[in-house]
Structures are given as C-alpha cells and as structure tokens.
CHARMM-style PDB file with segment names, atoms N, HN, CA, C and O in Angstrom:
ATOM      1  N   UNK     1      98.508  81.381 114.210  1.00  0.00      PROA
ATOM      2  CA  UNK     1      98.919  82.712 113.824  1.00  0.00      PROA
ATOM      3  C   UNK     1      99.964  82.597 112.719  1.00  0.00      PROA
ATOM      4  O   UNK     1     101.053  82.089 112.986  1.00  0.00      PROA
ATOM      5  N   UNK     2      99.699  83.029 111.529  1.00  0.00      PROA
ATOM      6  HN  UNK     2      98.814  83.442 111.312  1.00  0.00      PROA
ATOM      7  CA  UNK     2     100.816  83.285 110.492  1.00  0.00      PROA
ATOM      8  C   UNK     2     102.240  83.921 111.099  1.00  0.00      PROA
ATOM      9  O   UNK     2     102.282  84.740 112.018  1.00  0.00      PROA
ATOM     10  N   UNK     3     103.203  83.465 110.512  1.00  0.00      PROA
ATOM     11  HN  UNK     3     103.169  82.799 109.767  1.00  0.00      PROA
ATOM     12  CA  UNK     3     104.482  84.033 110.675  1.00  0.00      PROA
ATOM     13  C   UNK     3     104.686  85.835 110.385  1.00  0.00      PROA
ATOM     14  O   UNK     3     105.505  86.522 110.995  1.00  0.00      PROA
ATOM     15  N   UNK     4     103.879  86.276 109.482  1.00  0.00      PROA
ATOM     16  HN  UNK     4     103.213  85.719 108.986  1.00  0.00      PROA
ATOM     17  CA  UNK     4     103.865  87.038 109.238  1.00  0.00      PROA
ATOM     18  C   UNK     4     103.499  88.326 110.160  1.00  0.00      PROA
ATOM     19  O   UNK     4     103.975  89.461 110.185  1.00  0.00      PROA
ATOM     20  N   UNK     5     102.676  87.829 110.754  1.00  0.00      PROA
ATOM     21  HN  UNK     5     102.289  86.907 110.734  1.00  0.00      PROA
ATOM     22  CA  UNK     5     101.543  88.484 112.315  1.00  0.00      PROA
ATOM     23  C   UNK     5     102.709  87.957 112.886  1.00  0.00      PROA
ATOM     24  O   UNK     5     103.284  88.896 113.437  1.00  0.00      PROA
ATOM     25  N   UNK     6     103.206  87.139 112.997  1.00  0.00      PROA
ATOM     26  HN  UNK     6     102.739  86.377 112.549  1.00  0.00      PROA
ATOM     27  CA  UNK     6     103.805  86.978 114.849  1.00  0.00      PROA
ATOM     28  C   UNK     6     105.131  88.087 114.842  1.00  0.00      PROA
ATOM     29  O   UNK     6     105.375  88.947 115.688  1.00  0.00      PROA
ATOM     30  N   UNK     7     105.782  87.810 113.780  1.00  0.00      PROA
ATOM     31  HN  UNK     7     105.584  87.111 113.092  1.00  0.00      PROA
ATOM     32  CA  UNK     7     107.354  88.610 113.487  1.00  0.00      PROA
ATOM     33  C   UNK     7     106.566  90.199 113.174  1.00  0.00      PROA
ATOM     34  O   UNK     7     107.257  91.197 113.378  1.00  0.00      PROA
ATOM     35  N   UNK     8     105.627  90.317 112.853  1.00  0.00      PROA
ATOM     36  HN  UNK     8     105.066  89.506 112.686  1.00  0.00      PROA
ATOM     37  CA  UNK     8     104.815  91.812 113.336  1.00  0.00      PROA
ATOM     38  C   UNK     8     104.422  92.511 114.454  1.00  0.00      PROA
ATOM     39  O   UNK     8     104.636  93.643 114.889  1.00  0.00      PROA
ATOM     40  N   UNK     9     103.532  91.151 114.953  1.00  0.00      PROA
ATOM     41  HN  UNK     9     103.358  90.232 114.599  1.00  0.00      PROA
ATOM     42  CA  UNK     9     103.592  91.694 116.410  1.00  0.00      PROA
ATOM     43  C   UNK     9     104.676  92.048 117.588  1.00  0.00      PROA
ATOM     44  O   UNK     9     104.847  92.806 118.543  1.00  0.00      PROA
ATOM     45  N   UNK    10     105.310  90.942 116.836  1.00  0.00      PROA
ATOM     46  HN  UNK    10     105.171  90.327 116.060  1.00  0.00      PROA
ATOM     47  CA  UNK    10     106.854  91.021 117.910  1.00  0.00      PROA
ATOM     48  C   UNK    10     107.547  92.196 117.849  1.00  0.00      PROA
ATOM     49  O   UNK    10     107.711  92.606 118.998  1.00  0.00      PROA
ATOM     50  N   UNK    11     108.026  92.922 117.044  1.00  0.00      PROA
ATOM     51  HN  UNK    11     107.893  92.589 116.110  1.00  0.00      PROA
ATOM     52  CA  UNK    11     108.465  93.952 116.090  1.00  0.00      PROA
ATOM     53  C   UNK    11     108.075  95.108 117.241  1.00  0.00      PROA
ATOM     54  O   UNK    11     108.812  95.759 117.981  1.00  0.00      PROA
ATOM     55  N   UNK    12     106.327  95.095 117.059  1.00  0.00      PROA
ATOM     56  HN  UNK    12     105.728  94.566 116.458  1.00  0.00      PROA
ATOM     57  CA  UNK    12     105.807  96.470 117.509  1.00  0.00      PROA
ATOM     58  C   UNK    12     105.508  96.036 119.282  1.00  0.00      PROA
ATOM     59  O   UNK    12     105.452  97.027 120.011  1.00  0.00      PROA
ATOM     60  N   UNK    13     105.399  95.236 119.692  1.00  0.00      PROA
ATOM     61  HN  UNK    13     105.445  94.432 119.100  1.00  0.00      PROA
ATOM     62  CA  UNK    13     105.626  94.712 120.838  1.00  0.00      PROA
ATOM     63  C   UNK    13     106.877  95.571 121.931  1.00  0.00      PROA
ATOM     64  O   UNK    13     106.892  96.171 123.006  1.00  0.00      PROA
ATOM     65  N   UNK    14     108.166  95.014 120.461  1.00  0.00      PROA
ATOM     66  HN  UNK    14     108.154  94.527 119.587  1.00  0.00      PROA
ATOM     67  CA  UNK    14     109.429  95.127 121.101  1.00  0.00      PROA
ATOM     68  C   UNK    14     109.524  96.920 121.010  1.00  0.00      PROA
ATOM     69  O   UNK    14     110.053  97.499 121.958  1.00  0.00      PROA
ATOM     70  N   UNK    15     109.148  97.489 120.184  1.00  0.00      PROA
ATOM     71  HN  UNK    15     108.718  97.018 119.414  1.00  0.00      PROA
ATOM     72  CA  UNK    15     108.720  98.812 120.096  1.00  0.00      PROA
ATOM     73  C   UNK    15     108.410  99.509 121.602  1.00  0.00      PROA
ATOM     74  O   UNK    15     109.072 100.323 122.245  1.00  0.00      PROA
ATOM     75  N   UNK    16     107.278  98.926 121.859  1.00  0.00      PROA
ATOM     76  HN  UNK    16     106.740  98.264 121.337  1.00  0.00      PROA
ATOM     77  CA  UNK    16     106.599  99.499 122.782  1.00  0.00      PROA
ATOM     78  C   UNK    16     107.340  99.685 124.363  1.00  0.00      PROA
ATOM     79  O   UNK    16     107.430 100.649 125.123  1.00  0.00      PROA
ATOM     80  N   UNK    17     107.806  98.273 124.438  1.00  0.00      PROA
ATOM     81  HN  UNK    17     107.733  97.489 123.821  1.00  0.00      PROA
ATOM     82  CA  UNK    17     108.399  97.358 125.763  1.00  0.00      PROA
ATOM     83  C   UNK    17     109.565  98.264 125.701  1.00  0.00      PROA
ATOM     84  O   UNK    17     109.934  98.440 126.863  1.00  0.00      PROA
ATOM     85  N   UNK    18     110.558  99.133 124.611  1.00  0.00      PROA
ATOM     86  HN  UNK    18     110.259  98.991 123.667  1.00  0.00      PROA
ATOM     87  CA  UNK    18     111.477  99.775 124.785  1.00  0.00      PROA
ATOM     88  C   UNK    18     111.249 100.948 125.390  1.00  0.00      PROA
ATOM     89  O   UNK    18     111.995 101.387 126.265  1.00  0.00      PROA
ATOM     90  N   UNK    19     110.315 101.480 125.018  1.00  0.00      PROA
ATOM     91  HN  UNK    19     109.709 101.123 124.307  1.00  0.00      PROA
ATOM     92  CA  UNK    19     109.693 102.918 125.442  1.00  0.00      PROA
ATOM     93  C   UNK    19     109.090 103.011 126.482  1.00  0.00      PROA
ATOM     94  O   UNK    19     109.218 103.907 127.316  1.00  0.00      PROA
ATOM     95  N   UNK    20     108.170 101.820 126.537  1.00  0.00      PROA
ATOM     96  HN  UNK    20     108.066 101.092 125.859  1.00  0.00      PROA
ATOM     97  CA  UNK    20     106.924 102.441 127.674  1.00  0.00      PROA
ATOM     98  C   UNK    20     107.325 101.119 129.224  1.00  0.00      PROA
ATOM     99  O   UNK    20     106.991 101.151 130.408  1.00  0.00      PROA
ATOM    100  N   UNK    21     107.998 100.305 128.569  1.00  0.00      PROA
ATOM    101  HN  UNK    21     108.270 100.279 127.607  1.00  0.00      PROA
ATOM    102  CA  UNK    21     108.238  98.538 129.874  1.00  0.00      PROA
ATOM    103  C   UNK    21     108.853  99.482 130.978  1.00  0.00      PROA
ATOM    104  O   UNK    21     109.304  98.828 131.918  1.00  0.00      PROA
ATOM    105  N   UNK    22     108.980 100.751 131.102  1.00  0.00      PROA
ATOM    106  HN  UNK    22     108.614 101.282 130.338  1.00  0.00      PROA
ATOM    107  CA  UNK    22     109.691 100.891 132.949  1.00  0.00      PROA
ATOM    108  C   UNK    22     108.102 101.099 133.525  1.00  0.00      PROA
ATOM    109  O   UNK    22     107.713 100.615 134.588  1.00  0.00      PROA
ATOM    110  N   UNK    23     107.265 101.919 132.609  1.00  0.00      PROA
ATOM    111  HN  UNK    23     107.581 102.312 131.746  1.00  0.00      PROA
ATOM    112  CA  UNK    23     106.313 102.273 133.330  1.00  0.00      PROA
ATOM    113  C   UNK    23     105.285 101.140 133.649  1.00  0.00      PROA
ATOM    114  O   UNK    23     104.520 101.464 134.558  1.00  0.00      PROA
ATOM    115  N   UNK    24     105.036  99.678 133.044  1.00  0.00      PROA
ATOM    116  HN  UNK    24     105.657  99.415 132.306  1.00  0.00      PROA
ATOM    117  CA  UNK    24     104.222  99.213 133.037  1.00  0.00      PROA
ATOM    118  C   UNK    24     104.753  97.919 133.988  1.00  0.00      PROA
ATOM    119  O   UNK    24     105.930  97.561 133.937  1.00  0.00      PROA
ATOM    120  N   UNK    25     103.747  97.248 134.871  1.00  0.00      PROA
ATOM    121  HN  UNK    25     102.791  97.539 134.912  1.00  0.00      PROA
ATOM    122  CA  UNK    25     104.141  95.707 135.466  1.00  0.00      PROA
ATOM    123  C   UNK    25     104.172  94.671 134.482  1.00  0.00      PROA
ATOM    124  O   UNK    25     103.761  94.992 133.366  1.00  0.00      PROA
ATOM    125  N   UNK    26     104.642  93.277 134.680  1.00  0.00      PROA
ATOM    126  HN  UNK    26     104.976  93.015 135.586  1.00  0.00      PROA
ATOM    127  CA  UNK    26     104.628  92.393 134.366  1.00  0.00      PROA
ATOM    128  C   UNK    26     102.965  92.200 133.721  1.00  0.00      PROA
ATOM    129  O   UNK    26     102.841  92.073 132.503  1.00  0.00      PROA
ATOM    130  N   UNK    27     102.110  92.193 134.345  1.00  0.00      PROA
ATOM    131  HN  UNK    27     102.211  92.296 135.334  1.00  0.00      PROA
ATOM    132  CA  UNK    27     100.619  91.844 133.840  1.00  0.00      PROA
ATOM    133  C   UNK    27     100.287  92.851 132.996  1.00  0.00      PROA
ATOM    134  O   UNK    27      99.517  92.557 132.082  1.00  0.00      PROA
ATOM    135  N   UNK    28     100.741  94.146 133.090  1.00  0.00      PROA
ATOM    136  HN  UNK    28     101.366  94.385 133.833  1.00  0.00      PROA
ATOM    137  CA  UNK    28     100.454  95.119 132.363  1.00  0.00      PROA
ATOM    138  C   UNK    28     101.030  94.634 130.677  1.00  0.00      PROA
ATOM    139  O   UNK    28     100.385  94.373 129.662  1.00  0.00      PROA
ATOM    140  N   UNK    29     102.104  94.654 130.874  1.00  0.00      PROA
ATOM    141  HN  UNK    29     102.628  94.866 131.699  1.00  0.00      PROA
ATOM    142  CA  UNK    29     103.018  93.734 129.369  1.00  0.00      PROA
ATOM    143  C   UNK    29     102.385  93.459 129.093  1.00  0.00      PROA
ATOM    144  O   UNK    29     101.825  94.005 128.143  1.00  0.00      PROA
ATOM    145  N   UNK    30     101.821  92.152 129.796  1.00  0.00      PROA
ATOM    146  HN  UNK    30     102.276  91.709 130.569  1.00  0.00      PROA
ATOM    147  CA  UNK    30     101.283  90.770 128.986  1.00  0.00      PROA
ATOM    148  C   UNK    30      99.735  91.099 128.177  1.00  0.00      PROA
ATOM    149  O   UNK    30      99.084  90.537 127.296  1.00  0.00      PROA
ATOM    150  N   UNK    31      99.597  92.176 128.912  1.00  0.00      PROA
ATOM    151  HN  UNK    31     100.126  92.632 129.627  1.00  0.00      PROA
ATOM    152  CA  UNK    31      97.742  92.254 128.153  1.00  0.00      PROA
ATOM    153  C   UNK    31      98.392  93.336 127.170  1.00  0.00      PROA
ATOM    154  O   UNK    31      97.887  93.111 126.070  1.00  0.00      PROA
ATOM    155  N   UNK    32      99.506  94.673 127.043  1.00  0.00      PROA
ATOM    156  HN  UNK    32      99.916  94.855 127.937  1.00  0.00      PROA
ATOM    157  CA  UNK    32      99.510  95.103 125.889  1.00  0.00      PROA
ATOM    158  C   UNK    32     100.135  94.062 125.121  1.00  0.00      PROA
ATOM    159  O   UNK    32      99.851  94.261 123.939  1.00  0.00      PROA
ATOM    160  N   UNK    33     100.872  93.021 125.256  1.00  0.00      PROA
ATOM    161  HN  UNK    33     101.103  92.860 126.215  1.00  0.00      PROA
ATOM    162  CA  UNK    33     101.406  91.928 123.994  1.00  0.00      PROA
ATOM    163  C   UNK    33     100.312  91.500 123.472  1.00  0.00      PROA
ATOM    164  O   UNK    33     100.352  91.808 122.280  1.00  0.00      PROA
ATOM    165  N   UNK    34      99.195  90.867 123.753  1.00  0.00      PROA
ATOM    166  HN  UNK    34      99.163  90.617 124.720  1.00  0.00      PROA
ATOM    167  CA  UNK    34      97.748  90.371 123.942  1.00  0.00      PROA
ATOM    168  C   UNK    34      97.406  91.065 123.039  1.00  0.00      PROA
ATOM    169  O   UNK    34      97.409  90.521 121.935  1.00  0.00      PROA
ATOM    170  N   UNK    35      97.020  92.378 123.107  1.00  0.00      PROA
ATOM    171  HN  UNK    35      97.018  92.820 124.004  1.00  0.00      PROA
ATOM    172  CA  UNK    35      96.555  93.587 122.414  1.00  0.00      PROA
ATOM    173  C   UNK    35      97.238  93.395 121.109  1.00  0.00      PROA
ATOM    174  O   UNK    35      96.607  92.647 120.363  1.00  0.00      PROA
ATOM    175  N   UNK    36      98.345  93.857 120.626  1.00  0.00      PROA
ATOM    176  HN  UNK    36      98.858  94.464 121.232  1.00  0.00      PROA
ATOM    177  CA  UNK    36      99.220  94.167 119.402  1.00  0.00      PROA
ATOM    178  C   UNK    36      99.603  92.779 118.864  1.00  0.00      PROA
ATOM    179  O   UNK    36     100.286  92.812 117.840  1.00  0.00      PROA
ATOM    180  N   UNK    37      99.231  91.307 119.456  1.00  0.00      PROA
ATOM    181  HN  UNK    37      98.676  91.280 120.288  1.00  0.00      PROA
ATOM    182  CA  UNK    37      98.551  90.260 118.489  1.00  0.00      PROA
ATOM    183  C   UNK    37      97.557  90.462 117.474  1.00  0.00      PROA
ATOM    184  O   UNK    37      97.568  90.137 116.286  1.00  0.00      PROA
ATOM    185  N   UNK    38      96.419  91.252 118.385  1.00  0.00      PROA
ATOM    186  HN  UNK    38      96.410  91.516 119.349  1.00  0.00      PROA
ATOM    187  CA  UNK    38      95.580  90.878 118.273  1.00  0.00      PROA
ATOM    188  C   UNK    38      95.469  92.275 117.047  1.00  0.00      PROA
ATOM    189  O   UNK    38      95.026  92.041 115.923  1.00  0.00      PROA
ATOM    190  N   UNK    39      95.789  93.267 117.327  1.00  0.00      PROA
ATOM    191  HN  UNK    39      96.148  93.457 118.241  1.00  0.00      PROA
ATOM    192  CA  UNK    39      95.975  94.358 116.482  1.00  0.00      PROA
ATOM    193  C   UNK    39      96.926  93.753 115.289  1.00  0.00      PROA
ATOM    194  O   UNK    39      96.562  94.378 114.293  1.00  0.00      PROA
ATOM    195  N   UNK    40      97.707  93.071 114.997  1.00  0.00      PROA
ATOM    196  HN  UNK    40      98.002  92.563 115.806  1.00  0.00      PROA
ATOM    197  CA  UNK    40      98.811  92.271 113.784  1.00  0.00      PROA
ATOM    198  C   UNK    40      97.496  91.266 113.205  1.00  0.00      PROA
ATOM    199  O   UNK    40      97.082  91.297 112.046  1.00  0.00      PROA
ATOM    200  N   UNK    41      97.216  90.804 113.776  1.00  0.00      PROA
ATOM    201  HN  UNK    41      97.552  90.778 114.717  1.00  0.00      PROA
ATOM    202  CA  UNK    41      96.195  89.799 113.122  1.00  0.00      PROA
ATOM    203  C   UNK    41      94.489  90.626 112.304  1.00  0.00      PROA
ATOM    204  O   UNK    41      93.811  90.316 111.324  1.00  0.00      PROA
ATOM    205  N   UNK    42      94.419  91.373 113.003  1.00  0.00      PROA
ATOM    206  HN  UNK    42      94.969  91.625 113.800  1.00  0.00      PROA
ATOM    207  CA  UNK    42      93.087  92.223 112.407  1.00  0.00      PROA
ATOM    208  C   UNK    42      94.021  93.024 110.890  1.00  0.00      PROA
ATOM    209  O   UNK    42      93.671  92.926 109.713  1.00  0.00      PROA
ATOM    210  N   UNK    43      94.962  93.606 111.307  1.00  0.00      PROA
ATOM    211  HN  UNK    43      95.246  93.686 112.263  1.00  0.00      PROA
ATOM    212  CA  UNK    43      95.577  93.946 110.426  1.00  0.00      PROA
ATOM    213  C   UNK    43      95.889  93.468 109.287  1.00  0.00      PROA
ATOM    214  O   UNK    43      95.687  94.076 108.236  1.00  0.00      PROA
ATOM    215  N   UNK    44      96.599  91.929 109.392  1.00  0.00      PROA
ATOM    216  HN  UNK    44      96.763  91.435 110.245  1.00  0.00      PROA
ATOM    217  CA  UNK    44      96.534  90.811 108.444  1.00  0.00      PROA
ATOM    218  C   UNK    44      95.054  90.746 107.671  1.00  0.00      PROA
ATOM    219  O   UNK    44      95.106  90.741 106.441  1.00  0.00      PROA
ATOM    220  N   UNK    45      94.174  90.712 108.094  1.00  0.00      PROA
ATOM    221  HN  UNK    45      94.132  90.716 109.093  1.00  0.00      PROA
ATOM    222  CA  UNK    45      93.238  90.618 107.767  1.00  0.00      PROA
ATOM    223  C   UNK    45      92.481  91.621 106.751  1.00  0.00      PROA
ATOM    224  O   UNK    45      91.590  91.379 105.937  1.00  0.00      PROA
ATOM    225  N   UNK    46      93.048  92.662 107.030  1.00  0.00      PROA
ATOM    226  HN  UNK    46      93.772  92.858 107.691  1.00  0.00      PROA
ATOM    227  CA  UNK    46      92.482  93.992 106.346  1.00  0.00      PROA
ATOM    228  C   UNK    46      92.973  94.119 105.070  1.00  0.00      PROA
ATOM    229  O   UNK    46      92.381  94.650 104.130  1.00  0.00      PROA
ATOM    230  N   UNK    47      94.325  93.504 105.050  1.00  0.00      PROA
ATOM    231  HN  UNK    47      94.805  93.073 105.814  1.00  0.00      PROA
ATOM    232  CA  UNK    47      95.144  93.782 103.870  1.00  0.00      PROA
ATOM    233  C   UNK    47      94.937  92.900 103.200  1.00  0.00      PROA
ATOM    234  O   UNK    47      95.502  92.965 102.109  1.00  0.00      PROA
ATOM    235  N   UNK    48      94.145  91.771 103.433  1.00  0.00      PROA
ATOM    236  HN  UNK    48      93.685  91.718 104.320  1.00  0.00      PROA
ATOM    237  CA  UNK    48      94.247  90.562 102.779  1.00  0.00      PROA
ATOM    238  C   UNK    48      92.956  90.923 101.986  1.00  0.00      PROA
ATOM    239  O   UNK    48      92.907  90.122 101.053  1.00  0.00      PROA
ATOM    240  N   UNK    49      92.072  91.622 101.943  1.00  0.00      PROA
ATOM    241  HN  UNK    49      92.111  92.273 102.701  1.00  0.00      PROA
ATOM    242  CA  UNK    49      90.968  91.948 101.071  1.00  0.00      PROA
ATOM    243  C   UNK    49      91.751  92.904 100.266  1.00  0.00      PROA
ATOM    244  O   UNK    49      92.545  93.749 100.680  1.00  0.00      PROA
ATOM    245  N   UNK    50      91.168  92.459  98.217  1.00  0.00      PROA
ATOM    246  HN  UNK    50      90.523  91.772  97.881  1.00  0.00      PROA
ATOM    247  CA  UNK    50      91.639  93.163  97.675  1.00  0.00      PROA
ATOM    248  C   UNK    50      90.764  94.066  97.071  1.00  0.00      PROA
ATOM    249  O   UNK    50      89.707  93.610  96.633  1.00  0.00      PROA
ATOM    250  N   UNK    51      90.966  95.095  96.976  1.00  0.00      PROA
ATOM    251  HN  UNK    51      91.824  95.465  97.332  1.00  0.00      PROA
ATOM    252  CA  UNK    51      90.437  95.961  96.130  1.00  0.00      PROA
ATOM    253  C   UNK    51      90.419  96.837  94.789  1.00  0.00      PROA
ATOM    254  O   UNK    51      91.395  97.587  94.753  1.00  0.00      PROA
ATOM    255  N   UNK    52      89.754  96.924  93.912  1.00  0.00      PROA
ATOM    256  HN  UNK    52      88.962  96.314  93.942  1.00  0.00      PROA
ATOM    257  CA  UNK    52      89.817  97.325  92.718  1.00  0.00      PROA
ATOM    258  C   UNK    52      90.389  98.661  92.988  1.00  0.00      PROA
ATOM    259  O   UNK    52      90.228  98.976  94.167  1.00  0.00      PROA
ATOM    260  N   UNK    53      91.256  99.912  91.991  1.00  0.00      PROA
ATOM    261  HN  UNK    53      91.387  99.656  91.033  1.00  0.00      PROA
ATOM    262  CA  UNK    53      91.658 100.821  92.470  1.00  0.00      PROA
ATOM    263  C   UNK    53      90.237 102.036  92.369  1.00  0.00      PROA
ATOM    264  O   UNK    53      90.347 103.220  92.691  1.00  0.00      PROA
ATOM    265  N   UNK    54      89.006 101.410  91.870  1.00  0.00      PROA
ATOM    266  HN  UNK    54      88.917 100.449  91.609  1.00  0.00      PROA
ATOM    267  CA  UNK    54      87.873 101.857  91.322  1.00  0.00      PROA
ATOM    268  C   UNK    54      87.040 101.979  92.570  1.00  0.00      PROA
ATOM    269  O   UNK    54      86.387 102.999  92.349  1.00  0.00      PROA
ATOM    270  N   UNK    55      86.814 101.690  93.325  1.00  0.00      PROA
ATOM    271  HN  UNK    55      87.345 100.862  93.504  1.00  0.00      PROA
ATOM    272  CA  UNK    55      86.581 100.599  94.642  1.00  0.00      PROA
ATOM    273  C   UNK    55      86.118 102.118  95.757  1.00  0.00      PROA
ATOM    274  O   UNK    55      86.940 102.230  96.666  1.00  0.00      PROA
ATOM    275  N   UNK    56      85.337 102.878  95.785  1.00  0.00      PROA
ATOM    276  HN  UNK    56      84.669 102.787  95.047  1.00  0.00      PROA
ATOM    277  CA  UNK    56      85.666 103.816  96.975  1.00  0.00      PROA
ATOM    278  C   UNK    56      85.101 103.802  98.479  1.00  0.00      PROA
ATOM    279  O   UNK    56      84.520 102.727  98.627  1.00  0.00      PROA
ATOM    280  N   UNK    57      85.063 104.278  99.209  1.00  0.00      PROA
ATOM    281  HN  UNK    57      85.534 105.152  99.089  1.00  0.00      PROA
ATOM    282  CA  UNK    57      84.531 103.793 100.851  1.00  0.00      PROA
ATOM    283  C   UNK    57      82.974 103.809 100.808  1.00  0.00      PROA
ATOM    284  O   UNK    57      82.517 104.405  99.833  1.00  0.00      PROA
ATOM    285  N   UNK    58      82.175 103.335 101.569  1.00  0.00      PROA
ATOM    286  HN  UNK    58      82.546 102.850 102.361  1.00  0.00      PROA
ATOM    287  CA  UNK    58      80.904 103.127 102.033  1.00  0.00      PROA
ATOM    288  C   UNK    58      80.401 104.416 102.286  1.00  0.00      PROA
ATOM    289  O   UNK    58      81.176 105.305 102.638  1.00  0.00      PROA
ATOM    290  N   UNK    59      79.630 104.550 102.199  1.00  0.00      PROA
ATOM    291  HN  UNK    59      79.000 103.828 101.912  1.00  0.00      PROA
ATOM    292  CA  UNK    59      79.165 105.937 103.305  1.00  0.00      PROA
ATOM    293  C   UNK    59      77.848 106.071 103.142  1.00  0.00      PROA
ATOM    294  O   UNK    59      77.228 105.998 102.082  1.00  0.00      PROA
ATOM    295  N   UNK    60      77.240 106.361 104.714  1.00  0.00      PROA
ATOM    296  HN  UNK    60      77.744 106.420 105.576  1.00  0.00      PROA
ATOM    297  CA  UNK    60      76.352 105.804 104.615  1.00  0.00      PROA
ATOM    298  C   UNK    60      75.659 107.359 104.855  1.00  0.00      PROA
ATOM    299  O   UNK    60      75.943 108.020 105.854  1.00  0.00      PROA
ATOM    300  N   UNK    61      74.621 107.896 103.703  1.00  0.00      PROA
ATOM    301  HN  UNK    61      74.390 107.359 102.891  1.00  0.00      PROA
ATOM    302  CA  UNK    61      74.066 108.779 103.411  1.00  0.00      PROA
ATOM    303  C   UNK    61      72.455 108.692 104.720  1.00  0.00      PROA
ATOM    304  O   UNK    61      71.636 107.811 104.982  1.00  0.00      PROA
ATOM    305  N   UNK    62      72.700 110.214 105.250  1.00  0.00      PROA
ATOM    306  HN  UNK    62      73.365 110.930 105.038  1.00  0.00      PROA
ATOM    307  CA  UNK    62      71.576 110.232 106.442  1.00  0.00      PROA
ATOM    308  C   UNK    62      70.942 111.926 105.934  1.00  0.00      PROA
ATOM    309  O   UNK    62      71.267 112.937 106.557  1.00  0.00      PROA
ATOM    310  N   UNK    63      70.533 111.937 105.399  1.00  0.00      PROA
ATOM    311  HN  UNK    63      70.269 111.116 104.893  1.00  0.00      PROA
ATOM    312  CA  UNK    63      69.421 113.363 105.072  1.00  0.00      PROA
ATOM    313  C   UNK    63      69.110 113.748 106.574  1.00  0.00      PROA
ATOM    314  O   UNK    63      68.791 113.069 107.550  1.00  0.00      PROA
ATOM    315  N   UNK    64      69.418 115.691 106.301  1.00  0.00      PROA
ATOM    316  HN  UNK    64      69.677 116.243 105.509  1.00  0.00      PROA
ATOM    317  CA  UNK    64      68.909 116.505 107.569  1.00  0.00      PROA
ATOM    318  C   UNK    64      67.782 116.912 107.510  1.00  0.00      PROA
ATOM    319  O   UNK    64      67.526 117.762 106.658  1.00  0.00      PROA
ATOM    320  N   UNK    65      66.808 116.463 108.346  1.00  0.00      PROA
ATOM    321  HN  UNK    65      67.016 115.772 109.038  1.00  0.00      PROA
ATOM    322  CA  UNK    65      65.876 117.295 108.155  1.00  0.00      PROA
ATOM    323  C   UNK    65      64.968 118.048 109.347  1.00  0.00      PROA
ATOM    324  O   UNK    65      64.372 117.504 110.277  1.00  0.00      PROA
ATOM    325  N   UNK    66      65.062 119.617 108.990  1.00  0.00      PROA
ATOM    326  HN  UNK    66      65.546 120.059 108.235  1.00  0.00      PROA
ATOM    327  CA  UNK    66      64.926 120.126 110.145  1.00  0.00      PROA
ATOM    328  C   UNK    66      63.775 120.415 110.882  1.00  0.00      PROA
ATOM    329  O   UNK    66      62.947 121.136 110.325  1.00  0.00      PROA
ATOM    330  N   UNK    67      63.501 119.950 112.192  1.00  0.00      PROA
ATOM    331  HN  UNK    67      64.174 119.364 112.645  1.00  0.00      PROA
ATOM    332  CA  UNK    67      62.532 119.314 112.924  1.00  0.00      PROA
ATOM    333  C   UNK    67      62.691 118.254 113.551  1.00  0.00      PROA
ATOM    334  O   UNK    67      62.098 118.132 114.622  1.00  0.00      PROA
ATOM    335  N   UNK    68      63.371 117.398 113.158  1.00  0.00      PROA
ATOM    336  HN  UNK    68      63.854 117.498 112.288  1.00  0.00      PROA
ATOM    337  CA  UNK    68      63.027 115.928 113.120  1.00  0.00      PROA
ATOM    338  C   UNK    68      64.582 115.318 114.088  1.00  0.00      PROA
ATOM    339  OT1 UNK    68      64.739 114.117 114.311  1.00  0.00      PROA
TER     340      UNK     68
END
C-alpha cells in the first residue's frame, strides 16, 4: 500500500472511529478500517488515470422503442 493510501485511509478511518466507534464493536471497526483501505486504494487508483480536459464520460446510448 502506498504511503499516500495509508495516511488517507488513516485520516478518514480516524474520522469515522470519532463519530460513529461508541456505536460500533471491536469487529465492527475492523471491517469498516478494511473498507476505507480499500476505498483509499480504489481511489488512488482513479486519480492516477489521466485525462485530457477534452476527454468526456461514456455513455452508453440505448434507443426507446415502443413495444419492445
């Protein structure tokens, strides 16, 4: 895991654990920490593709046609 993801995840981790850690158990923690790795790292990932500012979203064209 890049430094970058971990001091991210940790961040929003420590976020969470402030707000929500009375309501949750010990196992509960550990699978949202699990989670917001794993959410820092997809993230990393997203940003790391670059894009032209020309560049616009996919979309995937489905014609109505009525009947059918």
């Amino acid at each position: 895991m890049a430094k970058n993801t971990r001091s991210e995840s940790t961040i929003l981790f420590k976020m969470i654990q402030e707000e929500y850690g009375k309501y949750l158990t010990t196992a509960e923690l550990k699978e949202v920490h699990e989670e917001v790795e794993d959410l820092a790292n997809n993230s990393m990932s997203l940003r790391a593709v670059k894009l032209a500012n020309n560049v616009e979203p996919f979309i995937v064209f489905k014609p109505y046609r009525r009947g059918k």
